[in-house]
mmCIF file of the N, C-alpha and C atoms, coordinates in Angstrom:
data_MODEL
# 
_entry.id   MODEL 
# 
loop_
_atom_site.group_PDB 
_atom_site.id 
_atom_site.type_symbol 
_atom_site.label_atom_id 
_atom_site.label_alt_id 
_atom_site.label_comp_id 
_atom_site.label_asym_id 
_atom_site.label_entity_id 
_atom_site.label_seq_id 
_atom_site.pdbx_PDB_ins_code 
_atom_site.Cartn_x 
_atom_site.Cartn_y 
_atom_site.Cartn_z 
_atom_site.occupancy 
_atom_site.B_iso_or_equiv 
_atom_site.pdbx_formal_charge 
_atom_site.auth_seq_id 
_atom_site.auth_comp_id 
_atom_site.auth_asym_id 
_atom_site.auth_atom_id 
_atom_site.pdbx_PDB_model_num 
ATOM 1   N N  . UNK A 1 1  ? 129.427 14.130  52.951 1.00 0.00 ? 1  UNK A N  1 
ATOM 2   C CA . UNK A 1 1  ? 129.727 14.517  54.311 1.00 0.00 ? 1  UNK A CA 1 
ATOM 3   C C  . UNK A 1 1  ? 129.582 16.024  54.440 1.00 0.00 ? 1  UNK A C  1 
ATOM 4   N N  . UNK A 1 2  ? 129.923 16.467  55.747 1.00 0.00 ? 2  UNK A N  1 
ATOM 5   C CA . UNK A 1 2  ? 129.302 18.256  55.747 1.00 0.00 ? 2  UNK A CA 1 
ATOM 6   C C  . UNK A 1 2  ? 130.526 18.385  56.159 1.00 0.00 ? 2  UNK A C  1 
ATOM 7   N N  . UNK A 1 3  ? 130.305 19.830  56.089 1.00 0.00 ? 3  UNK A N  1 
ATOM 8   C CA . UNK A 1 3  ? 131.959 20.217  56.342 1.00 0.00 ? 3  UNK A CA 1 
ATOM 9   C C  . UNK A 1 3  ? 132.317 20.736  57.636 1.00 0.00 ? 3  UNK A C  1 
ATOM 10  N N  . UNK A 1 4  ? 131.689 20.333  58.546 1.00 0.00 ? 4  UNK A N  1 
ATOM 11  C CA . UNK A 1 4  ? 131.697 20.573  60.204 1.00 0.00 ? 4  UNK A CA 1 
ATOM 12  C C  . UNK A 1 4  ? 132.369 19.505  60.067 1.00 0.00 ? 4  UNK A C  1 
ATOM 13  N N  . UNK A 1 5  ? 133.331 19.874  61.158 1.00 0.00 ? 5  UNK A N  1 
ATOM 14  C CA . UNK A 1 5  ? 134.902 19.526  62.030 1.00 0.00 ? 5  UNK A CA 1 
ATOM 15  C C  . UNK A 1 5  ? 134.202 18.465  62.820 1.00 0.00 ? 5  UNK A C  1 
ATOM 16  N N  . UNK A 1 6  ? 134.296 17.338  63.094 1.00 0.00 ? 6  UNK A N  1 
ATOM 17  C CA . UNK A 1 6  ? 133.868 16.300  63.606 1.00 0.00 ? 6  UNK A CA 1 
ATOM 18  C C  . UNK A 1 6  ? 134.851 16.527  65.444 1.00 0.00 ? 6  UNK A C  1 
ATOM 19  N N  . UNK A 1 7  ? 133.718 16.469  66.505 1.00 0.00 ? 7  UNK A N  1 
ATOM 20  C CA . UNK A 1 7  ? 134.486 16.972  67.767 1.00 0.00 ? 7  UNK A CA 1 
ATOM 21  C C  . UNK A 1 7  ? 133.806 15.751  68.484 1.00 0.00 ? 7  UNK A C  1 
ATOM 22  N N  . UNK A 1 8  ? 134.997 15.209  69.005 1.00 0.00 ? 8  UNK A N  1 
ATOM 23  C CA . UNK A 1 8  ? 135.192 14.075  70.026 1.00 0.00 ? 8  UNK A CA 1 
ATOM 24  C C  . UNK A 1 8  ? 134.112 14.081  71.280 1.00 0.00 ? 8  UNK A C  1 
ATOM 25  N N  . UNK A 1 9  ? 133.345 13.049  71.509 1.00 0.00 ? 9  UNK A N  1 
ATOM 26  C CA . UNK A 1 9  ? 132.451 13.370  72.603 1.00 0.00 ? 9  UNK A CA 1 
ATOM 27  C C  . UNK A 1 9  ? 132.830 13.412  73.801 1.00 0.00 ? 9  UNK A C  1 
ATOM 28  N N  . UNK A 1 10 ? 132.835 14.320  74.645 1.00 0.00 ? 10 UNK A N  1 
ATOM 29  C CA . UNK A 1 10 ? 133.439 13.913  76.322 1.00 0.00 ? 10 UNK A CA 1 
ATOM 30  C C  . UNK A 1 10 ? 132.633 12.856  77.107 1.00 0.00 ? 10 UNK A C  1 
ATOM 31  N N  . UNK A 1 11 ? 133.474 12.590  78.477 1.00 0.00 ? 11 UNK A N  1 
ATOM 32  C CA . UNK A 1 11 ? 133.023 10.656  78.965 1.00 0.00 ? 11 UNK A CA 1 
ATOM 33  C C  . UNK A 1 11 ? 131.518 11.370  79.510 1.00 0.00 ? 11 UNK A C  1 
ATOM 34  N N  . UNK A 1 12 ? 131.765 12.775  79.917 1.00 0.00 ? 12 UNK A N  1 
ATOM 35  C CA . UNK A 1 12 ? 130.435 13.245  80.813 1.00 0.00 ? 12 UNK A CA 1 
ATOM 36  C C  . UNK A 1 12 ? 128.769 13.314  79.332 1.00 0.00 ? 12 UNK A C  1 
ATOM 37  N N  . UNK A 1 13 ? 129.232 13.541  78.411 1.00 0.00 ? 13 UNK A N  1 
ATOM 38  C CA . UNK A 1 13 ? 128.171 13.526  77.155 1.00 0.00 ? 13 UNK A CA 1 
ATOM 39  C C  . UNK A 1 13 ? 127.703 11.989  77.173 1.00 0.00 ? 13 UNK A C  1 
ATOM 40  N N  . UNK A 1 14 ? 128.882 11.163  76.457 1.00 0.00 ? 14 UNK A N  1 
ATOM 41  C CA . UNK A 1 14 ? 128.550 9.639   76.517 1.00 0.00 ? 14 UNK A CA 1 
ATOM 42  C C  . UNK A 1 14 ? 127.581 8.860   77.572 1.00 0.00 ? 14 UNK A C  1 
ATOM 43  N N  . UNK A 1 15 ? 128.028 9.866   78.968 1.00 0.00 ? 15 UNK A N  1 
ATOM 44  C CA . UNK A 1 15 ? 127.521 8.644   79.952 1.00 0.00 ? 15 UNK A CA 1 
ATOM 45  C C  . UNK A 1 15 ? 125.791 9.554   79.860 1.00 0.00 ? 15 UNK A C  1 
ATOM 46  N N  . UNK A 1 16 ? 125.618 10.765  79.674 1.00 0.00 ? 16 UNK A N  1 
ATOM 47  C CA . UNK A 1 16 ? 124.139 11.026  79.779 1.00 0.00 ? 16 UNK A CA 1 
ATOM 48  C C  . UNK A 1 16 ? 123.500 10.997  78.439 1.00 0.00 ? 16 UNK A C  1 
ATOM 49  N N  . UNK A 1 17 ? 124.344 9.924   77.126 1.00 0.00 ? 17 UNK A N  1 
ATOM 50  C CA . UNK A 1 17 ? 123.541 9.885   76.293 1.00 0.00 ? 17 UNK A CA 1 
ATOM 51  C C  . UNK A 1 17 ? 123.667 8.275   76.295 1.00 0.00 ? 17 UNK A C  1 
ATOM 52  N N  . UNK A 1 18 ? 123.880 7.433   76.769 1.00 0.00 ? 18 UNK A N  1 
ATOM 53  C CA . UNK A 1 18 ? 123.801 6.386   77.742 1.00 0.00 ? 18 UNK A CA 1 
ATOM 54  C C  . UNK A 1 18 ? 122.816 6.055   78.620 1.00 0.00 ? 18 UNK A C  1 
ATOM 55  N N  . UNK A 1 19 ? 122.640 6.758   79.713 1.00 0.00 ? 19 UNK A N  1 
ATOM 56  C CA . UNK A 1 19 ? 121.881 6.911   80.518 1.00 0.00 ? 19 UNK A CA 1 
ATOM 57  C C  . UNK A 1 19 ? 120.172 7.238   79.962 1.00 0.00 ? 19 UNK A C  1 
ATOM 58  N N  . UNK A 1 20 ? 120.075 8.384   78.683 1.00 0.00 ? 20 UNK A N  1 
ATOM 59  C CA . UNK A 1 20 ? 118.860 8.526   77.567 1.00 0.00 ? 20 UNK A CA 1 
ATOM 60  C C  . UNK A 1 20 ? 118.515 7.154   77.508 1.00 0.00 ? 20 UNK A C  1 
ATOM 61  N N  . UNK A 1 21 ? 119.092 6.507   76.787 1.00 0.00 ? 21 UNK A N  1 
ATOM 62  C CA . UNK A 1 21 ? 119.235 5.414   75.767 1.00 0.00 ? 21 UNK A CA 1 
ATOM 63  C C  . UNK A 1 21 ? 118.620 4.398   77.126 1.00 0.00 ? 21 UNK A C  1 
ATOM 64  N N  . UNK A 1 22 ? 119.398 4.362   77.964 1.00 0.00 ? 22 UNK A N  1 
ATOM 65  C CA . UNK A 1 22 ? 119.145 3.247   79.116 1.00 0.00 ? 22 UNK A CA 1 
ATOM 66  C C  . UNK A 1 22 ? 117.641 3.183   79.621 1.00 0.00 ? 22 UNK A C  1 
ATOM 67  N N  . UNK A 1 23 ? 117.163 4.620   79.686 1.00 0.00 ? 23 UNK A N  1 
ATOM 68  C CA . UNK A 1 23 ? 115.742 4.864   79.930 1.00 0.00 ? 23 UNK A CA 1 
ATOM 69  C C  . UNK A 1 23 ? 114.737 4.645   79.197 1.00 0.00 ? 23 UNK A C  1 
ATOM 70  N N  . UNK A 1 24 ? 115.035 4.766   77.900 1.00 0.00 ? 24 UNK A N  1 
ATOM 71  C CA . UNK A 1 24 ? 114.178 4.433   77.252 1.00 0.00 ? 24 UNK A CA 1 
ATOM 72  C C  . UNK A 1 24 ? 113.310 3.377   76.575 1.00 0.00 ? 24 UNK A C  1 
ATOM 73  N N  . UNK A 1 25 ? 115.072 2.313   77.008 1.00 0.00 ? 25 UNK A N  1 
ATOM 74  C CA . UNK A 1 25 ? 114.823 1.316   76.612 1.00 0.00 ? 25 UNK A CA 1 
ATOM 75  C C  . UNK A 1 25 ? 114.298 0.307   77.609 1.00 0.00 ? 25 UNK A C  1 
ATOM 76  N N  . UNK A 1 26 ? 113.985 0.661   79.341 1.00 0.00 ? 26 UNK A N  1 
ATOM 77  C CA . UNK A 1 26 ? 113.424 0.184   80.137 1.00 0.00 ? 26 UNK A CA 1 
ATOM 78  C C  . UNK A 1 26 ? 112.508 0.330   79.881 1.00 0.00 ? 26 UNK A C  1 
ATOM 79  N N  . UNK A 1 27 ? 112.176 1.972   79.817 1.00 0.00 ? 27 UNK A N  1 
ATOM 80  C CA . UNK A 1 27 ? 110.507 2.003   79.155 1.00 0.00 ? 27 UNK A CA 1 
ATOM 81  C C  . UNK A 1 27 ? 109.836 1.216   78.105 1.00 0.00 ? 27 UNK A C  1 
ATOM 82  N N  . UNK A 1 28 ? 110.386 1.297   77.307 1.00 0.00 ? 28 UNK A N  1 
ATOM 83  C CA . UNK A 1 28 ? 109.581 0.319   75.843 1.00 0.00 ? 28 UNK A CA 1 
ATOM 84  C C  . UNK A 1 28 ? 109.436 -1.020  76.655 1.00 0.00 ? 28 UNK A C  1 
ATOM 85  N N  . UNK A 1 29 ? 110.488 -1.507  77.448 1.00 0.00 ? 29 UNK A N  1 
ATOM 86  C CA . UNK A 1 29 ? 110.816 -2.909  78.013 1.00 0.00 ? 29 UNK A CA 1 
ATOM 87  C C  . UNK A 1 29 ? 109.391 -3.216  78.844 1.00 0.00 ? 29 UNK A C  1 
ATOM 88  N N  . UNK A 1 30 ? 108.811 -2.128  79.642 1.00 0.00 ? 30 UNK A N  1 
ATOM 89  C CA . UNK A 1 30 ? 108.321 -2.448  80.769 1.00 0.00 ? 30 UNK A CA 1 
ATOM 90  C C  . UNK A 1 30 ? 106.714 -2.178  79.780 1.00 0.00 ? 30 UNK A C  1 
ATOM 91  N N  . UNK A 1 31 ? 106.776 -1.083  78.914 1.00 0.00 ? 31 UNK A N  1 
ATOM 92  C CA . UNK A 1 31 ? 105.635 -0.898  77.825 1.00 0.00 ? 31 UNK A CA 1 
ATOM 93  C C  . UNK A 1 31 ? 104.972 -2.515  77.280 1.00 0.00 ? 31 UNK A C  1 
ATOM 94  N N  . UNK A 1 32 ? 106.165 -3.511  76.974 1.00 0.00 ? 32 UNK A N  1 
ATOM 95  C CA . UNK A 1 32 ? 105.884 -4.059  76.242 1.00 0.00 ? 32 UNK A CA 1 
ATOM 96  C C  . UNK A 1 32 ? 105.598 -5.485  77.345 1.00 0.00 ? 32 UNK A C  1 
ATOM 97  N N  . UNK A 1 33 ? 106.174 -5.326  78.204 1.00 0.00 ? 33 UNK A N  1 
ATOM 98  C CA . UNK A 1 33 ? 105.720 -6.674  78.938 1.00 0.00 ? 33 UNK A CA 1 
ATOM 99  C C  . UNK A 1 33 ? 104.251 -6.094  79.609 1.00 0.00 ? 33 UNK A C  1 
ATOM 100 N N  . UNK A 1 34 ? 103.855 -4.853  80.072 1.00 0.00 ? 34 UNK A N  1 
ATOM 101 C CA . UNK A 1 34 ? 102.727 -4.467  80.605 1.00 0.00 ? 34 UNK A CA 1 
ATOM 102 C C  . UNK A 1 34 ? 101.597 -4.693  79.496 1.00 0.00 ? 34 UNK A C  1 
ATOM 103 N N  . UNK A 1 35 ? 101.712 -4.694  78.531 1.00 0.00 ? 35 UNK A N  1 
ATOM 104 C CA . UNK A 1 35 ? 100.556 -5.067  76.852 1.00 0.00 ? 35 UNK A CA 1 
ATOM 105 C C  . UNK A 1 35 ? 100.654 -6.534  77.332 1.00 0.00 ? 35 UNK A C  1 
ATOM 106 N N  . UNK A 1 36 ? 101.798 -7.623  77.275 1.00 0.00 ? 36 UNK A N  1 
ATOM 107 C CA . UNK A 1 36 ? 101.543 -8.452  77.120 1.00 0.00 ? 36 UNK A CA 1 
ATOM 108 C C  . UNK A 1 36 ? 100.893 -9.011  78.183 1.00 0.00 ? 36 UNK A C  1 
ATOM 109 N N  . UNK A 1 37 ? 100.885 -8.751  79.998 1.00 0.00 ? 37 UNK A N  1 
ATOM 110 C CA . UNK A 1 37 ? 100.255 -8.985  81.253 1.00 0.00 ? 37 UNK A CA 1 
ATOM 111 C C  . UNK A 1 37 ? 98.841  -8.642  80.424 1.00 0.00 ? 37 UNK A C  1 
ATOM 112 N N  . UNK A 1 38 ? 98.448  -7.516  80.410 1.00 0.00 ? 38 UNK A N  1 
ATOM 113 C CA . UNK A 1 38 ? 97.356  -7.437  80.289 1.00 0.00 ? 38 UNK A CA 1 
ATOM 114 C C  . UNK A 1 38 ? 96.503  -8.416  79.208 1.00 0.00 ? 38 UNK A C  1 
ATOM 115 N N  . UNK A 1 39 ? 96.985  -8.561  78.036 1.00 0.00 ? 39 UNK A N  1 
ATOM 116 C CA . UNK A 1 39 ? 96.684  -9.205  76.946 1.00 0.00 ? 39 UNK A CA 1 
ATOM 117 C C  . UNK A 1 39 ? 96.100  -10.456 77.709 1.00 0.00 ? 39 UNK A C  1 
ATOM 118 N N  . UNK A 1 40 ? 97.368  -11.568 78.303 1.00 0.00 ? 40 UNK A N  1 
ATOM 119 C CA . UNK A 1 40 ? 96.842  -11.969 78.896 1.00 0.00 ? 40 UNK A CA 1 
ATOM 120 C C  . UNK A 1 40 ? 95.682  -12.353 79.829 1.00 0.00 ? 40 UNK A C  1 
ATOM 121 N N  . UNK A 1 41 ? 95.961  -11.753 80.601 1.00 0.00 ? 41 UNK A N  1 
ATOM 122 C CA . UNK A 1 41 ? 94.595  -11.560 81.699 1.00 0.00 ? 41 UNK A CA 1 
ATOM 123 C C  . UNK A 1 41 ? 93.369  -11.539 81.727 1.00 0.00 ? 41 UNK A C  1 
ATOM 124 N N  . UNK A 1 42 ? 92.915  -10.545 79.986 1.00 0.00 ? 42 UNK A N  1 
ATOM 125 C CA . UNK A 1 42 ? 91.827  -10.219 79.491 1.00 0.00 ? 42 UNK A CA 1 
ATOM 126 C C  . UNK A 1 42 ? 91.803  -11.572 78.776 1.00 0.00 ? 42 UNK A C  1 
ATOM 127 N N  . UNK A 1 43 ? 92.424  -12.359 78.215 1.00 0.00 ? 43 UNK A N  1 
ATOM 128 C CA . UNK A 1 43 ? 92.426  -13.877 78.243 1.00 0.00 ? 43 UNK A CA 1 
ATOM 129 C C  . UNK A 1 43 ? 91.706  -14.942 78.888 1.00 0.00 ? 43 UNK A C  1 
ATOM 130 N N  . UNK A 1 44 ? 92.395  -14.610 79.603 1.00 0.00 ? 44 UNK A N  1 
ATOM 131 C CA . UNK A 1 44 ? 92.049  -15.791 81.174 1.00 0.00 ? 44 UNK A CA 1 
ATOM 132 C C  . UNK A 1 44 ? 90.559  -15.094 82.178 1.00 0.00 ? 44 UNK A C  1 
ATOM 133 N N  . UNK A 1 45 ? 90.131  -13.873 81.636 1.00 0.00 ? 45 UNK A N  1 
ATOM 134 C CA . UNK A 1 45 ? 89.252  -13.597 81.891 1.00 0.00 ? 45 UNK A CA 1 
ATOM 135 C C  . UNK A 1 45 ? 88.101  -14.008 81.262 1.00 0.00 ? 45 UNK A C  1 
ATOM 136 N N  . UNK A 1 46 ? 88.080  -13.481 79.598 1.00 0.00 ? 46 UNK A N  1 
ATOM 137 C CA . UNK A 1 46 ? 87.433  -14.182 78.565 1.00 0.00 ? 46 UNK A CA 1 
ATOM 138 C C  . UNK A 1 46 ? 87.113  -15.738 78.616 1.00 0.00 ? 46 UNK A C  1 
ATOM 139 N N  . UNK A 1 47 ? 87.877  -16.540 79.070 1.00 0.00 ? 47 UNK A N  1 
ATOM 140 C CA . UNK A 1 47 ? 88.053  -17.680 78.727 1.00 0.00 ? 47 UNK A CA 1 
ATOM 141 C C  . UNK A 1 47 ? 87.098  -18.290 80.183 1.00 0.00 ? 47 UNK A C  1 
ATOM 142 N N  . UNK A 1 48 ? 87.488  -17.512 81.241 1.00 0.00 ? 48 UNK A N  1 
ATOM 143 C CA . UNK A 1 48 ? 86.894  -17.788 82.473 1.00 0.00 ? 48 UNK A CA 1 
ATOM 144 C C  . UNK A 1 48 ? 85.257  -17.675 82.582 1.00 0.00 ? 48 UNK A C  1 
ATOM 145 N N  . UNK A 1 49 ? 84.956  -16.634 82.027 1.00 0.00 ? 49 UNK A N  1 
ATOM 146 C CA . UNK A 1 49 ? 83.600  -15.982 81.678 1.00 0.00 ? 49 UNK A CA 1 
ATOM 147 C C  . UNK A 1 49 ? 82.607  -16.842 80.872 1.00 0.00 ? 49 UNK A C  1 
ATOM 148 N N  . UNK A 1 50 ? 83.414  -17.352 79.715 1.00 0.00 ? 50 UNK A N  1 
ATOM 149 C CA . UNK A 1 50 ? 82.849  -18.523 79.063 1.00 0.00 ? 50 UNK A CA 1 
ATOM 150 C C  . UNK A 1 50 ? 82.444  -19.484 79.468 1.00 0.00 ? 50 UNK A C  1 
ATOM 151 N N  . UNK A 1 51 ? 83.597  -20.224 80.315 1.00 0.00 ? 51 UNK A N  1 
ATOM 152 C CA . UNK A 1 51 ? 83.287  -20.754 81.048 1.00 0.00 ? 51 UNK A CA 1 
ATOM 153 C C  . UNK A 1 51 ? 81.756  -21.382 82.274 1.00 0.00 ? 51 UNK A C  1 
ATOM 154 N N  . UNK A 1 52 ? 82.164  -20.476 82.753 1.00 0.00 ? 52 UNK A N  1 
ATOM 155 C CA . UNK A 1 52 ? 80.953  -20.334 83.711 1.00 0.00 ? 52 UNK A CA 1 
ATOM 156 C C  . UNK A 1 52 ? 79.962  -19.980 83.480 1.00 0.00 ? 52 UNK A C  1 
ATOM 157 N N  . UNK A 1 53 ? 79.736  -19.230 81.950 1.00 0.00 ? 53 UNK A N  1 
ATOM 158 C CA . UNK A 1 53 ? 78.039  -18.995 81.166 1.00 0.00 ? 53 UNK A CA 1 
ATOM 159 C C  . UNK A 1 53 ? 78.006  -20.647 80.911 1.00 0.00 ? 53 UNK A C  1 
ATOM 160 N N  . UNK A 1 54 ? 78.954  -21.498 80.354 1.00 0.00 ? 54 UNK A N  1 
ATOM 161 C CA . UNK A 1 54 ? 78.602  -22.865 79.893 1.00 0.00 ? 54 UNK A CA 1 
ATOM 162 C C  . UNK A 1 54 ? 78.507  -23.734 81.266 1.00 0.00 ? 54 UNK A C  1 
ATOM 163 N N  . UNK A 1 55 ? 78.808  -23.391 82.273 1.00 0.00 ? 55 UNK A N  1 
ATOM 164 C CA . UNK A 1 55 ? 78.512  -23.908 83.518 1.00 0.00 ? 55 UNK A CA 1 
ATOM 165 C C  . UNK A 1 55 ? 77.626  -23.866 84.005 1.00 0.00 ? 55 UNK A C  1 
ATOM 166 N N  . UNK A 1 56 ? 76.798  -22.693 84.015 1.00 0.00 ? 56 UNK A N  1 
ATOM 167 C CA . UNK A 1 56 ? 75.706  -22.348 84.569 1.00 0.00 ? 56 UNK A CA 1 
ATOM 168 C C  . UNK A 1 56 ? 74.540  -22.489 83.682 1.00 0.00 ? 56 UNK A C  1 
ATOM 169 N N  . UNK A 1 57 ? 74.687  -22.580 82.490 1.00 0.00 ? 57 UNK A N  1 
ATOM 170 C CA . UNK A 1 57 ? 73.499  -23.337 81.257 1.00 0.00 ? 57 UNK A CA 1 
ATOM 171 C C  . UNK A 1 57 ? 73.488  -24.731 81.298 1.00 0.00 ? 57 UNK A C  1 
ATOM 172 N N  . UNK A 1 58 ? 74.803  -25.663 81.520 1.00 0.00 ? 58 UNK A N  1 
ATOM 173 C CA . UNK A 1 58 ? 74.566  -26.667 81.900 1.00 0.00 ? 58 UNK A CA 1 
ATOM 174 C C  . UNK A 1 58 ? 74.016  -27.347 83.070 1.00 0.00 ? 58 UNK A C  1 
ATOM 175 N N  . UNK A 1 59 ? 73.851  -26.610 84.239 1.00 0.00 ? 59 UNK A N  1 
ATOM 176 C CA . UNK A 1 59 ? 73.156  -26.765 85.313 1.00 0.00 ? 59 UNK A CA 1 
ATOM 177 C C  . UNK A 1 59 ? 71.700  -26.388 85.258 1.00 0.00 ? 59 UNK A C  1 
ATOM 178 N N  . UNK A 1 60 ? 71.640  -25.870 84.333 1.00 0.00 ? 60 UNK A N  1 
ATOM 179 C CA . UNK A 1 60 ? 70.069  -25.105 84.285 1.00 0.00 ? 60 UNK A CA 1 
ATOM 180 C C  . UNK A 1 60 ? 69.791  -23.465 85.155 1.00 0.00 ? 60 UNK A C  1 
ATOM 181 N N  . UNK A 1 61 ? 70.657  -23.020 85.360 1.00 0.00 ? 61 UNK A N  1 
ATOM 182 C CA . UNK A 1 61 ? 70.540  -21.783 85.776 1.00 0.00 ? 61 UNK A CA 1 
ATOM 183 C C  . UNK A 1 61 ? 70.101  -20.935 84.910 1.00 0.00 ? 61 UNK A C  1 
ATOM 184 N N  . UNK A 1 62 ? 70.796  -20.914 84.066 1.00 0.00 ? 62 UNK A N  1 
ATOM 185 C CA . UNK A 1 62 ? 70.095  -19.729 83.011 1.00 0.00 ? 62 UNK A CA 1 
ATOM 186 C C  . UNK A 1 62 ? 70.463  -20.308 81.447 1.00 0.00 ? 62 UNK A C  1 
ATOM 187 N N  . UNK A 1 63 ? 69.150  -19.706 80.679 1.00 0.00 ? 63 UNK A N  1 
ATOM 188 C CA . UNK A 1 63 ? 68.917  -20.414 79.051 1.00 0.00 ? 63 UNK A CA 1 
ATOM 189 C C  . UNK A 1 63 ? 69.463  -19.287 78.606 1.00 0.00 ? 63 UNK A C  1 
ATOM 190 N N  . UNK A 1 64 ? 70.343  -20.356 77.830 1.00 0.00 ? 64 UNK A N  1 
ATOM 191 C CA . UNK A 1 64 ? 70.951  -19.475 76.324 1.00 0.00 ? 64 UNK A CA 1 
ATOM 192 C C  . UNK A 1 64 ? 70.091  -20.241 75.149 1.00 0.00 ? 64 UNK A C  1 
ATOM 193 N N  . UNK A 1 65 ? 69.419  -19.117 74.206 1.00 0.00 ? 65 UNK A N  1 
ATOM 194 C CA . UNK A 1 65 ? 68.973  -19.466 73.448 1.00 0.00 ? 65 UNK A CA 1 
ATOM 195 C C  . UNK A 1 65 ? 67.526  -19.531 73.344 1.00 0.00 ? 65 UNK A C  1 
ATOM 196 N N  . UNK A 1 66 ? 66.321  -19.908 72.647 1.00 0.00 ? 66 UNK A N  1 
ATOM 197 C CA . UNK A 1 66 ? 65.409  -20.220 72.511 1.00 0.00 ? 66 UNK A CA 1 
ATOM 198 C C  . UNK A 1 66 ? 65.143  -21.581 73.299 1.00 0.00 ? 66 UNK A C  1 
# 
């Protein structure tokens, strides 16, 4: 341990190291659901895209391949 006098935090410290803490952890919160929207999306995009190249080769619109 160090030899500094250990001093009691006041309610006004607590509540703005509280309030830190509160922010930050919205942020990561909103960080981490905004990765996962997107993740998504680029998903359902991918998947959509595929799609409709195999849609449109099966109709004869356009050749994939030789």
């Amino acid at each position: 341990m160090s030899d500094k006098p250990i001093l009691p935090l006041t309610d006004e410290q607590i509540e703005h190291i509280v309030e830190r803490v509160t922010e930050r952890v919205i942020s990561n919160v909103y960080t981490s659901v905004g990765k996962s929207v997107v993740t998504k999306f680029f998903w359902i995009v991918g998947v959509g895209a595929i799609g409709l190249v195999t849609y449109l080769a099966g109709i004869g619109h356009i050749k994939i391949g030789s």
